[in-house]
N, CA, C and O of each residue as an XYZ file, in Angstrom:
280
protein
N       0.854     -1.180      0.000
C       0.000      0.000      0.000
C       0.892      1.232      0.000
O       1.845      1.345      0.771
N       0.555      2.121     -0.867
C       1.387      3.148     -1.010
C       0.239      4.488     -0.750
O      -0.852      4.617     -1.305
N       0.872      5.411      0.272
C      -0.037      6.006      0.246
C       0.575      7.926      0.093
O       1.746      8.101      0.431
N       0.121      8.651     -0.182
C       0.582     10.216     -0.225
C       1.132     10.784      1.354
O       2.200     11.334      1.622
N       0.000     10.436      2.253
C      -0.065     10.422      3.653
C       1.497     10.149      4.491
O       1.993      9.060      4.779
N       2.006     11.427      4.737
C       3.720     10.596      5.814
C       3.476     10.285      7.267
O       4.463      9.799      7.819
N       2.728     10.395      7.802
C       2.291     10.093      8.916
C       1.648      8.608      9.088
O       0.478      8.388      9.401
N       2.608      7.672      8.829
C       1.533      6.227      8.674
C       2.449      6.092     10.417
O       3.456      6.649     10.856
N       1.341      4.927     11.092
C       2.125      4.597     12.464
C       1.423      3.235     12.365
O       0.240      3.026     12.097
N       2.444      2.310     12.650
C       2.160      0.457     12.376
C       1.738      0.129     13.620
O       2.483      0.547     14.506
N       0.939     -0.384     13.921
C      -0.071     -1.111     15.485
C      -0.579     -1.785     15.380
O      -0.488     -2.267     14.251
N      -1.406     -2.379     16.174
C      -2.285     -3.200     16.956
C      -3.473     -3.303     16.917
O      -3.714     -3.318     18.124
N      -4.704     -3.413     16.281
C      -6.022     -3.238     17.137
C      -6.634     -3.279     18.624
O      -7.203     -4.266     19.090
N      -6.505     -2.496     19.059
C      -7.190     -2.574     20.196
C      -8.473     -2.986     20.408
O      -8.651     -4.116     20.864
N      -9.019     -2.569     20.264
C     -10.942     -2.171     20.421
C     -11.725     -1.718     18.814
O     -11.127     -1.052     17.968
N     -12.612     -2.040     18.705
C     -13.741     -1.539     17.829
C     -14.660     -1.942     18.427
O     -14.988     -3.063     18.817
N     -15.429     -0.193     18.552
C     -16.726     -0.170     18.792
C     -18.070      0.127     17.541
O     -18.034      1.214     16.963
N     -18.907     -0.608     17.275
C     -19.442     -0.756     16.535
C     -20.797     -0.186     16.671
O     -21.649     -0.818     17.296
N     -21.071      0.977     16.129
C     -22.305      2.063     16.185
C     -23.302      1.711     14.728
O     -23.064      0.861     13.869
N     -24.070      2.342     14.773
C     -25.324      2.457     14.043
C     -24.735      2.834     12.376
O     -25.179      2.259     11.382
N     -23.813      3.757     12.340
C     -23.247      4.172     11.040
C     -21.459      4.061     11.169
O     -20.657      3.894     10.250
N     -21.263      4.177     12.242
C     -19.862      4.531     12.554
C     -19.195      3.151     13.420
O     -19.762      2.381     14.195
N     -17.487      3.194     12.858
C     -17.300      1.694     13.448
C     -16.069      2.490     14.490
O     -15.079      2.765     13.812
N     -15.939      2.872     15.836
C     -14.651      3.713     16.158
C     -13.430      2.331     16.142
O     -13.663      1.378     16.885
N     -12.492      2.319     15.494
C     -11.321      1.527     15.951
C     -10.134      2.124     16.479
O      -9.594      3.181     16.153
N      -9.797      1.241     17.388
C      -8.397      1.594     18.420
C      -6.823      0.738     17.604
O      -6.583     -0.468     17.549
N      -6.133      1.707     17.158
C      -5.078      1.016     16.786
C      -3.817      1.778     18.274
O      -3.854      2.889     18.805
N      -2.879      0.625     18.511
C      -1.805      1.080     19.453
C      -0.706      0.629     18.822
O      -0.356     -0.512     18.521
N      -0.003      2.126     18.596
C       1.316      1.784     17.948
C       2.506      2.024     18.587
O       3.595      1.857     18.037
N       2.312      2.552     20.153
C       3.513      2.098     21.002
C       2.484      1.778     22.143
O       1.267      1.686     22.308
N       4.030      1.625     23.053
C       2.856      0.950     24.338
C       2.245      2.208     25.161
O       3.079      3.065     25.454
N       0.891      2.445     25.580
C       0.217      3.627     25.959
C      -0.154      4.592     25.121
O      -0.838      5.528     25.536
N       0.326      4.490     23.537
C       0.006      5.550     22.487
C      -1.024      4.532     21.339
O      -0.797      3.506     20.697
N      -2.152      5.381     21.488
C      -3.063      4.712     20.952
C      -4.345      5.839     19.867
O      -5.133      6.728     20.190
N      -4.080      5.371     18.898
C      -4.847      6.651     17.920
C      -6.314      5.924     17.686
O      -6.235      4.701     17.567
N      -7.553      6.455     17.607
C      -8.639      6.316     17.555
C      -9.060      6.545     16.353
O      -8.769      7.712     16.093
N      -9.690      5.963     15.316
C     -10.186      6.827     14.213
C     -11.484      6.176     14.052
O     -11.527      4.963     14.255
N     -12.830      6.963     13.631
C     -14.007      6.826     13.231
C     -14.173      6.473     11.767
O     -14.003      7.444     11.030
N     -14.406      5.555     11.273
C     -14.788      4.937     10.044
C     -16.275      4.456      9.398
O     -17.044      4.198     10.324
N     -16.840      4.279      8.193
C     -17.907      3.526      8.092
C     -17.950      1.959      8.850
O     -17.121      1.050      8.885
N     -19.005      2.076      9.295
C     -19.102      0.246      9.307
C     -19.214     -0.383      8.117
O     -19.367     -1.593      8.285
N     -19.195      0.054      6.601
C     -18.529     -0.841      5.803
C     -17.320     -1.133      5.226
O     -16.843     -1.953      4.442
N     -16.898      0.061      6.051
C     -14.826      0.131      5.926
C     -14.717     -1.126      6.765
O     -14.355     -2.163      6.209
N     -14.998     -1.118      8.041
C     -14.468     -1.359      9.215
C     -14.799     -3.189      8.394
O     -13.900     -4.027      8.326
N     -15.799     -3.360      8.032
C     -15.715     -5.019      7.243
C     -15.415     -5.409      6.621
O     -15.098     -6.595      6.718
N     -15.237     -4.499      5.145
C     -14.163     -4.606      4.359
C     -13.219     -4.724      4.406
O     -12.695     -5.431      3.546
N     -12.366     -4.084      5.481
C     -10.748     -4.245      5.921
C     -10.614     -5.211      6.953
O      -9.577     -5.208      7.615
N     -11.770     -6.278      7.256
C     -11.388     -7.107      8.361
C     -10.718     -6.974      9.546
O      -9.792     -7.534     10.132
N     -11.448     -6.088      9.716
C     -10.373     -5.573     11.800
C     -10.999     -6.613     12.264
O     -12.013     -7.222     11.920
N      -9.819     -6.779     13.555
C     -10.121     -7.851     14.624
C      -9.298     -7.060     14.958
O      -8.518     -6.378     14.294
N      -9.594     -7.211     16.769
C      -8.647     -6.971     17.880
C      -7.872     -8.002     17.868
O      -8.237     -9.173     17.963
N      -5.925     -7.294     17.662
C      -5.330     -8.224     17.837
C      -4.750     -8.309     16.367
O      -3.680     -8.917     16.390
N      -5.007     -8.013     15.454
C      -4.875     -8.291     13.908
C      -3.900     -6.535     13.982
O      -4.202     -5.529     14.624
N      -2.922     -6.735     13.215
C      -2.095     -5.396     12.361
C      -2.789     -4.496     11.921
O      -3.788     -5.050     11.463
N      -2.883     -3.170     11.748
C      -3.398     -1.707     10.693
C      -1.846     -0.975     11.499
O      -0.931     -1.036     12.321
N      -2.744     -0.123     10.138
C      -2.139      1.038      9.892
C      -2.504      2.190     10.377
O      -3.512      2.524      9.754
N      -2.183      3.116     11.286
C      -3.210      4.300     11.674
C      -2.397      5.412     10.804
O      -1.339      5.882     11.224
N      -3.040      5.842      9.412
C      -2.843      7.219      8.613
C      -3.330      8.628      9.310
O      -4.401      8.809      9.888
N      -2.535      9.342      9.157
C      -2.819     10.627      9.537
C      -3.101     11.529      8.639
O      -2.178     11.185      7.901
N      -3.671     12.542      7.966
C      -3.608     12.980      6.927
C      -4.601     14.406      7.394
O      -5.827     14.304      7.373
N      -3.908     15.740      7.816
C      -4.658     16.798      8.159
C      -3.566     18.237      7.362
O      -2.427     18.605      7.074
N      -4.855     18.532      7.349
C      -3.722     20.167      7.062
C      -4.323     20.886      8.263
O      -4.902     21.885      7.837
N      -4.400     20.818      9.255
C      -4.619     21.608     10.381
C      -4.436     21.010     11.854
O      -5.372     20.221     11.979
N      -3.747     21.010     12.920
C      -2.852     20.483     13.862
C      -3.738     21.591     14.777
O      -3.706     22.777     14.450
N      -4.564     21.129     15.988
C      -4.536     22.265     16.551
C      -4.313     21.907     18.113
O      -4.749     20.895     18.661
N      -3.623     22.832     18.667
C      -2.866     22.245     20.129
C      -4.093     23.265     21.418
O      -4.752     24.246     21.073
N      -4.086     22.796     22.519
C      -4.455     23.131     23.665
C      -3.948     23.058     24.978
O      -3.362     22.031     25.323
N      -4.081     23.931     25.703
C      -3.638     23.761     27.238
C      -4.769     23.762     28.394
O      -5.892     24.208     28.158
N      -4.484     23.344     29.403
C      -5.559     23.596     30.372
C      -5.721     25.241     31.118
O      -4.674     25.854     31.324
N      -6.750     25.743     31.410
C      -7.171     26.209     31.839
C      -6.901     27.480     31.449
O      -7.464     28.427     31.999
């Protein structure tokens, strides 16, 4: 898979939660760093996630936006 995207990070499945339209999956690509991304539930079957099975978590934004507390 070749993709435009430089931000690829290689992990884990964690979790997929499986909603009405939306499938959220947990990929962990170090230990405690774990990226979340919201997908169709016909992505999420098409690409065969299982917890426990390899992805890829792509990043792909033109806008980064940071926060602090209070």
């Amino acid at each position: 898979m070749k993709l435009s995207a430089r931000n690829q990070f290689a992990g884990t499945v964690t979790a997929i939660r499986k909603g009405v339209t939306t499938t959220h999956v947990q990929v962990e690509v170090a230990p405690g760093v774990v990226f979340t991304a919201a997908i169709t539930n016909e992505s999420a079957e098409e690409l065969g996630l299982a917890v426990g099975k390899p992805a890829v978590a792509v990043v792909k934004a033109s806008d980064v936006m940071v926060g602090v507390a209070g």
